[in-house]
C-alpha positions, 0 to 999 in steps of 0.5 A, a space after each residue: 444472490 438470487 436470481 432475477 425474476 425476469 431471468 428465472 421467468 424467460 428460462 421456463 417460459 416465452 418473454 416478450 419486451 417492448 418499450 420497456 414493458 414485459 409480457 410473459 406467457 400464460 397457459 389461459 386467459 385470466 385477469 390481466 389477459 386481453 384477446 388483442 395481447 397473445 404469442 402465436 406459434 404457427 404449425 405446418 398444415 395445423 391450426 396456429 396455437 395461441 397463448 395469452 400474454 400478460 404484462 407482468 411490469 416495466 423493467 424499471 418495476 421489474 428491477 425495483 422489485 429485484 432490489 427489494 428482496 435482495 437488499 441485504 445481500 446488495 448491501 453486504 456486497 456494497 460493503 464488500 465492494 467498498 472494503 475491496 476499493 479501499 484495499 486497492 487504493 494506491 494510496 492505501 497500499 502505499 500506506 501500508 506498504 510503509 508499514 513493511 517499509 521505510 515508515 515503521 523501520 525507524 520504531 522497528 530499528 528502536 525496538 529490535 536493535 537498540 536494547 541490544 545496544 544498551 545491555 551490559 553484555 555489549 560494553 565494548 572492550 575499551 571500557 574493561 581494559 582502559 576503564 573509562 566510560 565511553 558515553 558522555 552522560 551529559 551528551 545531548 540526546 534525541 527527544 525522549 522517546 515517550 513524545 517521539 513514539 506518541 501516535 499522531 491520530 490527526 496524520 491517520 484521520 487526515 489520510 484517511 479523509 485523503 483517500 475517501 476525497 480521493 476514491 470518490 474523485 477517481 470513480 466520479 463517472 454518474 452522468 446528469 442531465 441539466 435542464 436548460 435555466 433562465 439567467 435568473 434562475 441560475 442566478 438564484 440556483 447559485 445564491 440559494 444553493 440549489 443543484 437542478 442536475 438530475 441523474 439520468 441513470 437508468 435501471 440495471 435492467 432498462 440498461 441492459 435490454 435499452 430501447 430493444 423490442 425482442 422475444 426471448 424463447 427457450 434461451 434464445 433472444 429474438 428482435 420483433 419486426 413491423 411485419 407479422 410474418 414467420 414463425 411467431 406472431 406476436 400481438 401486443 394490445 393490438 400492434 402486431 410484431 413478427 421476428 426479424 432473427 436471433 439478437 443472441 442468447 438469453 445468458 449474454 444478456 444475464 450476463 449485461 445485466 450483472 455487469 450493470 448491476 455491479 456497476 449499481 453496487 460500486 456506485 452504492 458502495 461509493 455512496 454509502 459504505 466507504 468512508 473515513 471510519 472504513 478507511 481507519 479501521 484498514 489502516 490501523 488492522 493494517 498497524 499504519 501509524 504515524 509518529 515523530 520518530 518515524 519523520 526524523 532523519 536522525 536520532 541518537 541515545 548515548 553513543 549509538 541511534 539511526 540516521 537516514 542518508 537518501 533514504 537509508 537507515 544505518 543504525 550507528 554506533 561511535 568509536 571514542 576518540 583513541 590513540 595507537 601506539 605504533 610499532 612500524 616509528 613508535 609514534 603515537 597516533 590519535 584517531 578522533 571520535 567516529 561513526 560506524 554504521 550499518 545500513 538496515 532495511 525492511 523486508 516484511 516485517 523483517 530486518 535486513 542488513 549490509 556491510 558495516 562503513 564508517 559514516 565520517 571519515 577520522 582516516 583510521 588505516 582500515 578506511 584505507 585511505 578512503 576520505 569520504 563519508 559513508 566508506 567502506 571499512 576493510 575487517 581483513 580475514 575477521 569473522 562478523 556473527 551472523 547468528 543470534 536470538 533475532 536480527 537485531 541482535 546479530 546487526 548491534 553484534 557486527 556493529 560491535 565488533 567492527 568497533 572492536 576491530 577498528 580500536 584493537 585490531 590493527 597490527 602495523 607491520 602486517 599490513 601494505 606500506 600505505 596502510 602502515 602507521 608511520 610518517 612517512 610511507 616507506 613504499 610511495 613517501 606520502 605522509 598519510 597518517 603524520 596529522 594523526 602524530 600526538 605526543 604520549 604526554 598531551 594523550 594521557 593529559 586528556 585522557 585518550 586511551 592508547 592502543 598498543 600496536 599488535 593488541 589484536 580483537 
């Protein structure tokens, strides 16, 4: 952006300021001169020189004529400006910053996780070896995913005017003056509609030089005084001014002056450029959406979905309901159906991923006597994938193996007393797993696998 012409001029030649009038020097009398209108430099033992003050405007005038050559760039820092308040918005860094998160992880979850969960090459070891179908095809599902994954536009435009009431709230600095008001006048003020506030905003300019009266030369600022005495004289329509010392330098006031002007550019940008249309378009570059899926705190498809537990995701997968024979009392022993899951997070696009835990407690040996929700599964010295094509793959991987694990992985005698699939505990005489006693007959009437004990996964 250009420079201010007030600026350029006072760099090349003396530039005097008075009651918000602007006076530059001029080499000889012309148009706009008055003999009683000058800047006198005085000179040891020689005859003062004597230079012709114009006025050349009011810095409101000045100011005016400053706008109107450089409209367009204000305009396109306004635009800048409003782009930039927007951006910085807390509520639209935390909108996006949703995006990277908790927000989109739920579609990310669908779309990166689950068609591993689905494809063949994952069917679980039970349905080859035991042949028999582990998801339920009458079991109730979540919503089709068509209407959950359908974007609420209304939730975006609803923000989007949120954010444009907010930033205009957080910015609403502009001082007004109120003329005193008769109690009629304010009463039909009210009824009518009518908003006497005026604004008293001064330009950028008037601003930045206010009531001073001061003389800029080669750079440096000086304050005019009453008395006509010292270095310079100045003579403004007849009233003379002397200097009273240096006030600062020229640059300090430029630089005033691009404060205030930014200032002006913020307001205008405040004003005009940020709206509900610039709002939109930063979220949706941004890829913020709202949908169904999104808000739920759980949501299943088949034997595996999501569920949120404050705030966490774990993508989980069921073990059917199965039975081991055990070769520590050659009971049989019935575990119910459960959930595994694998907490799931986002990373910046990125899925990350923790141990795997089973979500409801069935007191399978391997929760070790854990009787909670959300507890840890031990998987002993069993190796989990950590590679694939992508994360998702890798996390439907472990979850299957861990299912693997927990149906064909135990081997009784291996294991500590307590872990040990009998009556009763040979090494501290609790029954921990004499609830889980089934008889083979009752099993194979409805169905249920039976896992041989030392079948390993």
């Amino acid at each position: 952006m250009d420079k201010h012409p007030l600026f350029a001029l006072a760099e090349n030649a003396p530039v005097a300021i008075n009651e918000g009038r602007v006076f530059a020097q001029v080499d000889t009398m012309g148009e706009g001169c008055f003999p009683d209108t000058y800047l006198e430099k005085r000179r040891f033992l020689r005859k003062p020189l004597r230079s012709p003050l114009v006025e050349i405007g009011s810095l409101a005038s000045l100011d005016e004529l400053f706008v109107g050559r450089v409209y367009l760039e204000i305009r396109e820092q306004a635009k800048e400006q409003a782009r930039l308040m927007l951006e910085n918005h807390p509520s639209v860094k935390e909108a996006i910053g949703k995006v990277n998160g908790d927000q989109g992880l739920a579609e990310r979850i669908y779309h990166q996780v689950f068609p591993y969960l689905r494809q063949q090459q994952y069917d679980r070891r039970i349905q080859q070896l035991v042949g028999i179908a582990l998801v339920d095809k009458d079991k109730e599902s979540s919503p089709k995913l068509e209407r959950l994954l359908e974007e609420d536009e209304s939730k975006l435009i609803q923000l989007s005017k949120k954010i444009v009431k907010e930033i205009r709230r957080d910015n609403a600095q502009q001082q007004y003056v109120e003329e005193p008001r008769s109690a009629k006048e304010k009463f039909l003020d009210e009824f009518l509609g009518v908003d006497v506030r005026v604004p008293a905003e001064p330009t950028p300019l008037e601003k930045t030089f206010g009531e001073e009266s001061i003389l800029i030369v080669g750079k440096e600022t000086y304050n005019l005084k009453d008395s006509a005495q010292g270095r310079f004289k100045i003579s403004l329509a007849g009233k003379q001014y002397g200097l009273s010392g240096a006030s600062g330098s020229l640059e300090d006031y430029f630089s005033t002056y691009q404060q205030h002007l930014g200032q002006e550019i913020k307001a205008l940008a405040l004003k005009e450029e940020i709206n509900e249309g610039m709002v939109l378009e930063i979220l949706r570059r941004n890829k913020v959406r709202f949908n169904n899926l999104g808000e739920m705190q759980q949501y299943n498809e088949g034997d595996f979905g999501f569920i949120v537990r404050e705030g966490t995701y774990y993508v989980f997968l069921e073990v059917p309901t199965f039975a081991i024979h055990s070769k520590c009392d050659g009971k049989y022993y019935l575990f119910n159906q459960a959930r595994i899951g694998i907490p799931v997070y986002a990373n910046y696009g990125n899925l990350e991923y923790g141990d795997v835990v089973s979500i409801n407690d069935n007191n399978h040996p391997f929760l070790h006597l854990y009787h909670e929700e959300f507890a840890p599964i031990c998987v002993g010295y069993n190796h989990l994938p950590t590679s694939g094509k992508d994360m998702g793959e890798v996390i439907a991987q472990r979850l299957r193996k861990v299912s693997d694990i927990l149906m064909f992985g135990y081997n009784g005698p291996a294991y500590a007393s307590c872990y040990q699939l009998r009556e009763h505990c040979h090494g501290c005489g609790g029954s921990h797993y004499a609830d889980h006693i089934a008889s083979k007959k009752s099993l194979e009437e409805k169905g249920i696998p039976i896992i041989e004990d030392g079948v390993r996964g």
